[in-house]
N, C-alpha and C positions, 0 to 999 in steps of 0.2 A: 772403583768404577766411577764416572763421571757423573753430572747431573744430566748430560745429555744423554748420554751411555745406556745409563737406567730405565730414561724416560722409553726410551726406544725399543727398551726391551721390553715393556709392558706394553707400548701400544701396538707393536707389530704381532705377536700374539692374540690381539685382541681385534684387530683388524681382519685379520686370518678368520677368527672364529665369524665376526658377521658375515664374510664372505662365502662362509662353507653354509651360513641360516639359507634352507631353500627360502624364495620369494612367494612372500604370503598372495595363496588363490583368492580371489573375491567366492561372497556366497555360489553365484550361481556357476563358476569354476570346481568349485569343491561339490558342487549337486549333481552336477555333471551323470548323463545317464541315458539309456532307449527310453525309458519310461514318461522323461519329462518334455510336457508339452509345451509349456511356458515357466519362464521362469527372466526376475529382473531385481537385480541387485540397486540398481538405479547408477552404475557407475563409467556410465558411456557418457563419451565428452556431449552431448544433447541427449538426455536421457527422455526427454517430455515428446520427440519427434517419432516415438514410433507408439502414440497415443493420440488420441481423440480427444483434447480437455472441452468440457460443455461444466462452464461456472457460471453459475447465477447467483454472486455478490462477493462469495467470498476475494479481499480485496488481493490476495496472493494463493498463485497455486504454481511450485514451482519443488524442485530439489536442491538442498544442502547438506552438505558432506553423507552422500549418500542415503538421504530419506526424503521421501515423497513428502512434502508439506504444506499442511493448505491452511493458510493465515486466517484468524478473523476477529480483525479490534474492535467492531464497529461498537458504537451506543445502545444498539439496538436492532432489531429486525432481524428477519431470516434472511440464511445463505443456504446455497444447495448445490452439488456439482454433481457431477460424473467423469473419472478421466479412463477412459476405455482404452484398452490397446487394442492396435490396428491387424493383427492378426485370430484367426477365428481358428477355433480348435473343437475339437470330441468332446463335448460337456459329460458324457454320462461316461459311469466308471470312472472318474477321477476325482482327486484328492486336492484341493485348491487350500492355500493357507498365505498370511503373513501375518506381520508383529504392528499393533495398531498400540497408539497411547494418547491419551489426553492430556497435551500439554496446557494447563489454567492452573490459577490462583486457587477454584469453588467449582463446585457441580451444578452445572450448568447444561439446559439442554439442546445436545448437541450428542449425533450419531453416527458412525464409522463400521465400514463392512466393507466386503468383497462382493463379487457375483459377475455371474455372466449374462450376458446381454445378446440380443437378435440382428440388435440395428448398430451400426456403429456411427449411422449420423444422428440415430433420435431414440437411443436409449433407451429412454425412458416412458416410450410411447409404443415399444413393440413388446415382444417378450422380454422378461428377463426373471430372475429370480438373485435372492441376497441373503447374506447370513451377514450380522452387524449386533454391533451392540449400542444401548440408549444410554447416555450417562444418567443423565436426574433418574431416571426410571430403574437404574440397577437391574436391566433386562435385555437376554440377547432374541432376537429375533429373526424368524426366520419369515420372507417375504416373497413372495411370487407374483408374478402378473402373466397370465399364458394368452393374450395379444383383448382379451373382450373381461376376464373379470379380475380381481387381485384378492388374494387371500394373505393375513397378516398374524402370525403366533408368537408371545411373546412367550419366554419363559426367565426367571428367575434365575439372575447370576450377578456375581459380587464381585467389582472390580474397583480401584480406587485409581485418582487422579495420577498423572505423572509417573506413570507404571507402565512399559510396555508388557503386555500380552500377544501368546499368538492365537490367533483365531482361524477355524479350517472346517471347510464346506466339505463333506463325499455325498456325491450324488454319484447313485447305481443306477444300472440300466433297469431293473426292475419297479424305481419310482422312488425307492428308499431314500429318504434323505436325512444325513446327519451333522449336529453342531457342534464342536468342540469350542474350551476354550479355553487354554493353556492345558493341551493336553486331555483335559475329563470331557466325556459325553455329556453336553446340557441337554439336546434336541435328540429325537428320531421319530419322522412320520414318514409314511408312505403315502405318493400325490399321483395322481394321472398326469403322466408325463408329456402324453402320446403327441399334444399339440406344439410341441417346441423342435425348434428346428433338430436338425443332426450338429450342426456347429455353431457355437457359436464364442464370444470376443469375451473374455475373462477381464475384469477391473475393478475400478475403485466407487465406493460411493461414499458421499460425505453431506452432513446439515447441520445448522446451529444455529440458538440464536443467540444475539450479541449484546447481552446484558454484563459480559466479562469476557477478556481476553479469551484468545484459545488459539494455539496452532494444533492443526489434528495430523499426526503422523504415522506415516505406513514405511515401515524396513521390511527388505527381503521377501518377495512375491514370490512364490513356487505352485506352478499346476503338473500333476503326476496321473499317467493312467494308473487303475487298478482293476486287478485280475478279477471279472465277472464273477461276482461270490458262487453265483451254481454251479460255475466250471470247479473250481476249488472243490466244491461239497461233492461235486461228483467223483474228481480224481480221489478224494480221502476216500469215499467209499468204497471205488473200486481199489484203490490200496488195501484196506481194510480187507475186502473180500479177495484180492491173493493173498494176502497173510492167511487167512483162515482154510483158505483151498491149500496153500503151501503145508499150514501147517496137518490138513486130514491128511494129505496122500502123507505125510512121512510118520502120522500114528496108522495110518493102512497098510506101510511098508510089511511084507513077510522079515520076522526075524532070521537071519542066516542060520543057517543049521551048521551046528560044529561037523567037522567031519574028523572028530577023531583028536 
């Protein structure tokens, strides 16, 4: 066999097989679902156009190779944004989550979270509510403003530099709210909900200040409804209670009488 011969019979084989690899789904392809209310991989040729950016210093807020990142070299001083997406969704009963990391050298104080918002031109001045983590502080927190006062709860969580984690807000319709982060429960209280709209714009929040580099980045956003927990507790129950009616009528059943 020749040297050509050979060559051709290994790469045509091999050409075959990449061509049978189905073509890789992005995140929010493979999430795909009724459940999900939002969801953004960041991998649309303008990804930042179907978002609100509101940046107060940090000197870049933009996407590369498919993550949200908001730059900040400066020598000093705080920066602060919000980049909001423009569409407004069912905040209660759903599951909000994405993968946040502190790109620096040192721990430095600077904070990253999700949350949803009232206003989509002024954020941070209507309602809203957040679940974020503080770096220096090694504390995730959960944050609420309901349009007249703001309540702030920190709790204890251990995350290191140049890690991504993901972090996930569920707020229930009954007021319960809880903080994940890489998967474990940190948070759960129960808030008066009642003053916050029925929908509102799911997004980012981010601050730092600039005594050391830091790009802060967000992969893979997903917001999902979930099934109203007292609806659940009530189906179990009443599951529950025909199994147990099922199971009296057939110890009530008459045994058949032999006939012989």
């Amino acid at each position: 066999m020749t040297a050509t011969k050979a060559m051709l019979t290994m790469v045509i084989p091999l050409a075959m097989s990449l061509a049978a690899e189905p073509a890789m789904a992005g995140f929010c392809a493979d999430s795909a679902g009724p459940d999900v209310l939002y969801c953004d991989d960041f991998s649309g040729s303008d990804p930042l156009s179907a978002y609100m950016v509101h940046n107060y210093g940090f000197p870049s807020i933009s996407v590369v190779d498919q993550q949200l990142q908001w730059v900040n070299n400066y020598g000093g001083g705080g920066v602060s944004a919000y980049v909001v997406n423009d569409a407004s969704i069912p905040f209660r009963d759903t599951s909000f989550t994405t993968t946040v990391e502190f790109s620096t050298p040192g721990y430095l104080r600077s904070l990253m979270g999700i949350g949803y918002y009232a206003s989509l031109s002024d954020p941070g001045n209507a309602a809203w509510m957040l679940w974020a983590l503080q770096l220096d502080e090694q504390n995730a927190y959960f944050i609420f403003y309901d349009g007249s006062h703001s309540v702030s709860i920190p709790t204890s969580a251990s995350f290191a530099i140049n890690t991504p984690y993901d972090i996930r807000l569920v707020v229930e319709s009954s007021g319960q709210v809880s903080g994940y982060v890489d998967g474990g429960l940190v948070f759960q209280q129960t808030f008066d909900l009642s003053s916050f709209p029925t929908l509102m714009y799911p997004g980012f929040v981010g601050n730092a200040y600039g005594w050391l580099p830091e790009t802060q980045i967000y992969t893979d956003a997903i917001a999902r409804s979930i099934p109203e927990l007292p609806t659940w507790t009530l189906l179990a129950v009443g599951f529950a209670a025909l199994g147990w009616a099922s199971a009296r009528r057939l110890k009530d059943r008459p045994t058949p009488m032999s006939l012989g």
